[in-house]
N, C-alpha and C positions, 0 to 999 in steps of 0.2 A: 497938142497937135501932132507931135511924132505917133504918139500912140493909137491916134483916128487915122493916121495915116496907114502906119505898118501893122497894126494888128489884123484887119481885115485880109493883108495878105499872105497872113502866119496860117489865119484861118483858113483863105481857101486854100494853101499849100496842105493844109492839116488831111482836107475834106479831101485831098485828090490821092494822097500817101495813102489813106483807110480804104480807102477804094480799090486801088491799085494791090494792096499787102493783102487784102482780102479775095481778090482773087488767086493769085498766086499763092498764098496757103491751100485753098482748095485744089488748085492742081499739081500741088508736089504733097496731097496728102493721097493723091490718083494711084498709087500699089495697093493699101488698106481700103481707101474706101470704096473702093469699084474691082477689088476681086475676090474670090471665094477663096485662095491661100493667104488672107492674110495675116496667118502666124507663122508662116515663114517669110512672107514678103516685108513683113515689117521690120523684120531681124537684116533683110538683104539689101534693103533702103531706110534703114535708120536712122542715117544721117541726112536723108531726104526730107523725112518725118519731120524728125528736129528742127530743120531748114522751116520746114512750112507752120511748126509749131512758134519759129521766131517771128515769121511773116504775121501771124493772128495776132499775135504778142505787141507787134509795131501797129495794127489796126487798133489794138485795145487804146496803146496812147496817145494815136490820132484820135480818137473819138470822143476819149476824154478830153484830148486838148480842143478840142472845137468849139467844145462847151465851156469851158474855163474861159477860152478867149472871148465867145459871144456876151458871155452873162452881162460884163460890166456896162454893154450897147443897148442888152435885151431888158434890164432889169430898171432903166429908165423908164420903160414903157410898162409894163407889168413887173412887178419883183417875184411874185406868188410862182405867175407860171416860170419866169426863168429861173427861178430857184428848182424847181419840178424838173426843168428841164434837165438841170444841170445833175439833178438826183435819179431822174430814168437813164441818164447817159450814164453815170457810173453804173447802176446795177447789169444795163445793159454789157457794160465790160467786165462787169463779175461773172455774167452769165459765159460769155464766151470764154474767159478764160477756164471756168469749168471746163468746159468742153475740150479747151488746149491739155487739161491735165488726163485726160480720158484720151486723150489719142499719146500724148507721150506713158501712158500707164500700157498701151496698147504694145507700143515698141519692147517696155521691160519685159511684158508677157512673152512676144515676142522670140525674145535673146533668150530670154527661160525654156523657151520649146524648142527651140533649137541648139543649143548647148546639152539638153537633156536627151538629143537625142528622138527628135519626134516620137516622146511616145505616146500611149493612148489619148489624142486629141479632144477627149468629149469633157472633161475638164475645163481645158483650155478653153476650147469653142465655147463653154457657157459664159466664161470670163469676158473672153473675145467678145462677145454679143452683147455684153453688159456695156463694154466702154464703147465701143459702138453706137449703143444707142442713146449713152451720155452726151457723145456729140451730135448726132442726129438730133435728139432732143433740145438741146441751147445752142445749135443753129438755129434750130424754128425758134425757138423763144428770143434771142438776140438778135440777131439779125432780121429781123424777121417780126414779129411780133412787137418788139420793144421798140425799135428802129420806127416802127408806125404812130408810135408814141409821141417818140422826140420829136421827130421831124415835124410833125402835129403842132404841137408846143411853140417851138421858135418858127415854124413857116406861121403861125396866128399872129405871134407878136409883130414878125418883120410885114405881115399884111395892114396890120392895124396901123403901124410906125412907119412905114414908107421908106425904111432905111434900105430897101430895093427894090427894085421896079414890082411890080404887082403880079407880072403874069408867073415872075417864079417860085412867091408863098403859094398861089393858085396853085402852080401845076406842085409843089412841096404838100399841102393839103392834099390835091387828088392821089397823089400818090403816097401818101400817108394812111389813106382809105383802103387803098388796095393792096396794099403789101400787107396791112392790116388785117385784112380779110382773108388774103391765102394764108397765113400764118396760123389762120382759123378752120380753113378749110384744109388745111394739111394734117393739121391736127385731127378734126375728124373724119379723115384718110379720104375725102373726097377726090384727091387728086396726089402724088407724089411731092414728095420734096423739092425734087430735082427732077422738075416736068415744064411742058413749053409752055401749060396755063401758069405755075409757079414764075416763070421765068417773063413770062407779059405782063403778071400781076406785079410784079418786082421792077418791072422797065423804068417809068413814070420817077418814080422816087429818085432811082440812079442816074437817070436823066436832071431831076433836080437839083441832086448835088453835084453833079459835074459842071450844071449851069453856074448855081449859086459857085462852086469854089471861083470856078475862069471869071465870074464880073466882080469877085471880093480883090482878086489878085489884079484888077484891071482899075476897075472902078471903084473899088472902096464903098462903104455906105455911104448915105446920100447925107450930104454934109447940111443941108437946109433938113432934114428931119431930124440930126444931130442938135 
C-alpha cells in the first residue's frame, strides 16, 4: 500500500525534474550552440557548458527513473510493451547522453584553441562542426524521436488500464504522433530543429507530461484499476 501510494509521486516528481533539467541544459548550453565563436566561447563559459552538461545528465536519470518506477504498475496490464518501454527509455538516455559527451568534447576542443593561441581555425572548425552535429543529431533522435516512442508505449497501457483518467493517455498518444513526426520531419530538413513548427509539434506531448506528473503527485493511480 505505501508503495501504490508513494511511487506514483516519485514518478511525477521524476517527470517534472526531466523537464525542468532539460530546459535549462539548453539554455546554458546558449554561448556554443547559437554563436559563430564557439571555440572560444566555450573555453570563456566552460563552466557554463559543464553546468548545462550536468543538467542533461539529471534529465537522463529522471527519465530512466520514470520508467523503472512505472514498469512494476505498467506490466500488470501488458509485460511486452512495459518491458519496451522501459528499453526505448534507456536507449533513449544513451542517446542523449552521446550527445552530453559531444558538447563537453566541444569545451576540451575549446581550451585547446585557446591556450594554443587561436591559431589557424579551419582544423578546429571541422572538429567543432563535428560535435556539434553530434548533438544536433541525439537531440532529434532522443528527445525527439524516441520520446514519441515511449510516451506511445505507457500512454496505450495507462489508456487500456484506466490507472488515469483517459483524456491524458489521449492527449500522451496525440502527442506521441507529433513529436514523432517533427522528429521526422526535421530530419528531412523540412523544417529546423529549433523552429515554431518543431516547437507546436513538441507542445501536446510536454503538455502531457506536466499533466500526468501534477495528478501522479496529487492523485496517484486509480486504485480500483490497481
Amino acid at each position: 500500500m505505501i508503495s501504490v501510494i508513494r511511487t506514483p509521486k516519485i514518478t511525477g516528481i521524476l517527470f517534472i525534474l526531466a523537464a525542468v533539467s532539460s530546459v535549462f541544459g539548453l539554455l546554458l548550453y546558449d554561448p556554443i550552440l547559437n554563436s559563430s565563436n564557439y571555440l572560444t566561447n566555450g573555453s570563456g563559459h566552460d563552466n557554463q557548458i559543464i553546468l548545462g552538461a550536468l543538467m542533461e545528465l539529471i534529465l537522463v536519470a529522471s527519465a530512466v527513473g520514470t520508467a523503472v518506477t512505472m514498469y512494476p504498475f505498467l506490466k500488470k496490464y501488458n509485460e511486452s510493451i512495459a518491458l519496451g518501454h522501459v528499453c526505448f527509455r534507456l536507449l533513449e538516455a544513451v542517446v542523449i547522453t552521446v550527445g552530453v559527451i559531444g558538447m563537453l568534447s566541444l569545451v576540451t576542443l575549446s581550451r585547446q584553441y585557446v591556450s594554443a593561441g587561436a591559431p589557424d581555425p579551419t582544423a578546429y572548425e571541422a572538429a567543432g562542426t563535428l560535435f556539434l552535429g553530434v548533438h544536433e543529431w541525439t537531440f532529434m533522435l532522443g528527445p525527439n524521436f524516441l520520446l514519441g516512442i515511449n510516451t506511445m508505449l505507457y500512454s496505450y497501457i495507462f489508456y487500456k488500464s484506466g490507472l488515469v483518467p483517459r483524456f491524458i493517455p489521449i492527449l500522451g498518444m496525440t502527442g506521441a504522433v507529433l513529436v514523432f513526426s517533427a522528429s521526422l520531419f526535421e530530419m528531412f530538413g523540412v523544417f529546423p530543429q529549433l523552429s515554431v513548427w518543431g516547437a507546436l509539434l513538441s507542445l501536446p506531448v510536454a503538455a502531457n507530461e506536466m499533466i500526468l506528473a501534477v495528478w501522479l503527485i496529487v492523485k496517484g493511480f486509480n486504485k480500483a484499476a490497481l
